[in-house]
N, C-alpha and C positions, 0 to 999 in steps of 0.2 A: 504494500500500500504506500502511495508517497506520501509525503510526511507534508508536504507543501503545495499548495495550489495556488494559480499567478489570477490572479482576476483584474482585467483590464475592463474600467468605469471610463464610457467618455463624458468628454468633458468640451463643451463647446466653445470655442473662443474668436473671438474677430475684435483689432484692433485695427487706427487708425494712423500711428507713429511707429513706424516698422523699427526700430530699432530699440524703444523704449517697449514697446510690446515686446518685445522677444525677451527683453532682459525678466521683463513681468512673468511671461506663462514659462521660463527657466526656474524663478523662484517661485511659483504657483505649483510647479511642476516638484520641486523636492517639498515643500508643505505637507503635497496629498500624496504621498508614500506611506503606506501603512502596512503594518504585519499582527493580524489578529491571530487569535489562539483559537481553537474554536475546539472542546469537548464532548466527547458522547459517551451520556450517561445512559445506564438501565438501570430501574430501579435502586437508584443510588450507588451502585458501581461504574466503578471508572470502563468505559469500553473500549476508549483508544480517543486519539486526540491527532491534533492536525494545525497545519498556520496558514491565514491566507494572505497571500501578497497581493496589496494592492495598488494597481500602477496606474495613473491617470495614460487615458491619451486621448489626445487635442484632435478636432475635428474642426472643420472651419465654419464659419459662422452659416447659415442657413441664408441669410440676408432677410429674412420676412422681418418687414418692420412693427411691431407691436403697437402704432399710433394708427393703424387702417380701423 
């Protein structure tokens, strides 16, 4: 069984300032790095256990504007 599962969450982004955006969704991007624990129990015994890695990744903006 592996011990570790990668779960990639997207995460939409669209900037205006190409440069300052990129520095942005770089530190946006190590923020939502995460490693959960995640347990399974039976009737109060331990049955084995696991971590999930959670890694953003950037998609680009849809362009639909939210003021229509």
């Amino acid at each position: 069984m592996k011990k570790i599962k990668i779960l990639s969450i997207p995460v939409e982004v669209e900037y205006t300032k190409p440069i300052l955006g990129r520095l942005l969704v770089f530190y946006t991007f190590l923020r939502l790095i995460r490693l959960k624990k995640c347990t399974l129990k039976n009737r109060g015994r331990l049955v084995g256990s696991f971590y999930y890695l959670i890694i953003p990744r950037f998609v680009k903006g849809s362009g639909v504007n939210e003021n229509q």
